[in-house]
C-alpha positions in Angstrom: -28.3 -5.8 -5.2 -25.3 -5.2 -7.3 -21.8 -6.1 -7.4 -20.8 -2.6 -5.1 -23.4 -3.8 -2.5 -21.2 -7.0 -2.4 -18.2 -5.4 -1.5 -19.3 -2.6 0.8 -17.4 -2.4 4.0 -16.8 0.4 6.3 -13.2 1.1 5.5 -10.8 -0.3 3.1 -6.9 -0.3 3.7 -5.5 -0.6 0.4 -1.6 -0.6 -0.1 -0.4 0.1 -3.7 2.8 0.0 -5.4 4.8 -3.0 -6.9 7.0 -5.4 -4.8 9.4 -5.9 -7.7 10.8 -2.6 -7.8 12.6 -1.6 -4.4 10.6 1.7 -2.1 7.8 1.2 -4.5 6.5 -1.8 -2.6 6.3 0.0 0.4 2.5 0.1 0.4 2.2 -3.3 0.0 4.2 -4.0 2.7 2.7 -2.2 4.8 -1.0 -3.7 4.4 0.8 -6.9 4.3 2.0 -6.1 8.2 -0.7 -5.1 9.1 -2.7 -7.6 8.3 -0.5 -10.1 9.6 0.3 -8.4 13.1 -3.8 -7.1 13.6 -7.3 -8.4 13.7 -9.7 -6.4 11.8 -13.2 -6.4 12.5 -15.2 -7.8 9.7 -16.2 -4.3 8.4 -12.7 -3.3 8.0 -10.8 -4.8 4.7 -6.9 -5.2 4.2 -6.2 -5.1 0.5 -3.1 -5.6 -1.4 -3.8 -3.2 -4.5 -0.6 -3.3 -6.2 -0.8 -1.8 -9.7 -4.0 -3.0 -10.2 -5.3 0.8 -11.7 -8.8 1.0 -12.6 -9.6 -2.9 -11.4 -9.8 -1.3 -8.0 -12.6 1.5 -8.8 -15.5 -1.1 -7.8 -13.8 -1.5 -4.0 -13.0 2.8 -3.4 -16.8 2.9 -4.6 -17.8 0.5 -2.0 -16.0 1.7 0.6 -17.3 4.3 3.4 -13.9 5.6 4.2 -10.3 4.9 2.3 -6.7 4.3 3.6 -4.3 4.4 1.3 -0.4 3.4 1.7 1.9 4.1 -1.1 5.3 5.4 -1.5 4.9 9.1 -2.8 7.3 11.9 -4.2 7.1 14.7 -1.7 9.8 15.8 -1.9 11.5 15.1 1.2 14.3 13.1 2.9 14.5 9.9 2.0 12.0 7.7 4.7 9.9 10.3 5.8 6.9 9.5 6.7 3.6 12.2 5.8 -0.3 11.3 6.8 -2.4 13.6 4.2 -6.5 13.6 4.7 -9.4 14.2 2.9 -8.8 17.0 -0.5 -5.6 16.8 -0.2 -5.4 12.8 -1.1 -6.0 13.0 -4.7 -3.9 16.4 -5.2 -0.8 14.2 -3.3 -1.6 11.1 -4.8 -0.8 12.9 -8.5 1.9 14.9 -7.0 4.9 13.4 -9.1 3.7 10.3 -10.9 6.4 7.7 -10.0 4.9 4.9 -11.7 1.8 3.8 -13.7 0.3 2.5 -10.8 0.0 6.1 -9.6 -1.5 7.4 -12.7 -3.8 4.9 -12.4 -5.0 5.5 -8.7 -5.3 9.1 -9.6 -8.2 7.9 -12.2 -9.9 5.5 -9.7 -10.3 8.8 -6.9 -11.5 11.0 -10.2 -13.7 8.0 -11.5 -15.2 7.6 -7.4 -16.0 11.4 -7.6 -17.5 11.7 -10.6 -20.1 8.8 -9.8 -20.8 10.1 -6.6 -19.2 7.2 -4.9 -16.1 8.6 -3.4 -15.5 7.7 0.1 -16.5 9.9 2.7 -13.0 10.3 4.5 -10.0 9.3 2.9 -6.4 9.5 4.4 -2.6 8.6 2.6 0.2 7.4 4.7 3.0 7.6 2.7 7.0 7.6 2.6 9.3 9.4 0.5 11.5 6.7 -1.3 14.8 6.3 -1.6 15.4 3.9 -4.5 12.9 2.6 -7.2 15.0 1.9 -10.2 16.1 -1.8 -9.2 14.2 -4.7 -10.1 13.9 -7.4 -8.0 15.2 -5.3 -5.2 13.5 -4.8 -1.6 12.5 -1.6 0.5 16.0 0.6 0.6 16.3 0.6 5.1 15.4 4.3 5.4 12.1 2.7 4.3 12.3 -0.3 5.9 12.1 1.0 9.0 9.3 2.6 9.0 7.2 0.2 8.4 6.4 -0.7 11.5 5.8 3.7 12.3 3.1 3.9 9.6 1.5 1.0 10.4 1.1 2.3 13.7 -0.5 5.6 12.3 -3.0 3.2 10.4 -4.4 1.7 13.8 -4.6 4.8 15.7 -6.9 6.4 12.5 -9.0 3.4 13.0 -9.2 3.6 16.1 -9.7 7.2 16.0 -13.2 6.6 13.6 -14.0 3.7 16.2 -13.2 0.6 14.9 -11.6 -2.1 18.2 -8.0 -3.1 16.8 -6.7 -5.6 18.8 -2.9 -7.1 18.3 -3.0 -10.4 16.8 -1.5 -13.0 20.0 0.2 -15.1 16.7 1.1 -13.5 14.2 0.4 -14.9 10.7 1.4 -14.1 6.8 5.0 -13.6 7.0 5.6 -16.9 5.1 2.7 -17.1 3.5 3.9 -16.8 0.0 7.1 -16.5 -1.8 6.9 -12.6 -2.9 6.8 -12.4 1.1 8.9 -10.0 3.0 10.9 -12.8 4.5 10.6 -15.3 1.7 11.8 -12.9 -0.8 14.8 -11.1 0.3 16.1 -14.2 1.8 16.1 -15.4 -1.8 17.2 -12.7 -3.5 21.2 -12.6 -4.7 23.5 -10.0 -3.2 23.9 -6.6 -5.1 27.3 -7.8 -6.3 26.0 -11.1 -7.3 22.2 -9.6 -8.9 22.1 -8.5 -12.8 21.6 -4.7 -12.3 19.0 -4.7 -15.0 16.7 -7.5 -13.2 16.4 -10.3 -10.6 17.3 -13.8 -12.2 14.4 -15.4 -9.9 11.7 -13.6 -12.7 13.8 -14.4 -15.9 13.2 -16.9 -18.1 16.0 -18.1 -20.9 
């Protein structure tokens, strides 16, 4: 056995994107609420991928089927929400490279293919962003708000391939840690108050 057959599961649910800069935490968010709001069966795993790049080719190559949330450059009105399957991922996924964390996702789906190892289905729920030039700052609430919509979208895929998603009675996670959705807007200054070229909470002197 090797360290793939220790992290093979039936489908992973990887958001990716960074929390500190505005729309692109969207994906994170969104495998954050789901997690928090569902329970998975064992077989299913919720990960938070953020930038992580090429650190994450070991769990796509485990995986039988990938879903991916990320905030993506379509090219549309702010907050719109687009599902793309299967080819089309990788080609969407490259689109408009917002970030370094994009670039580097684009190499993990390239590296999974050319090992043979890329998951059998894969599907991107993503949202066109609003904002992404402000550090420190949240999701922009065109973005916001859908949340809850994609999320929604993720459940009925798994439900689609078969997997039992039931609504968690209690819902857990949302103060969990301090980069938390709750945690960390309530912390964060106002706009007037907030250096425009970072959030004073990740500064040191």
């Amino acid at each position: 056995m090797n360290a793939i057959d220790d992290l093979r599961c039936e489908v992973l649910v990887l958001g990716i994107g960074n929390l500190l800069w505005a729309d692109e935490g969207f994906g994170v968010r969104c495998v954050e609420k789901l997690a928090a709001e569902w329970v998975l069966p064992e077989t299913v795993k919720a990960m938070d991928g953020g930038t992580q790049g090429l650190y994450l080719l070991p769990y796509v190559q485990a995986a039988r089927r990938l879903l991916v949330f990320d905030a993506i450059d379509y090219g549309l009105p702010p907050g719109t929400l687009k599902r793309v399957e299967g080819d089309e991922v990788p080609r969407f996924m490259g689109v408009k490279k917002m970030s370094l964390h994009q670039t580097g996702f684009q190499e993990v789906i390239s590296a999974s293919a050319l090992t043979g190892q890329l998951p059998e289905e894969l599907l991107l729920i993503g949202v066109q962003p609003e904002e992404l030039d402000d550090y420190g700052g949240s999701l922009r609430p065109v973005v916001k708000v859908r949340l809850g919509e994609a999320v929604d979208m993720a459940v009925a895929a798994l439900r689609d391939w078969g997997f039992g998603i039931e609504p968690r009675e209690l819902k857990v996670g949302a103060g969990d840690t301090a980069l938390a959705m709750a945690a960390y807007e309530a912390g964060r200054p106002s706009a007037e108050a907030a250096s425009r070229i970072g959030d004073a909470r990740f500064l040191r002197a």
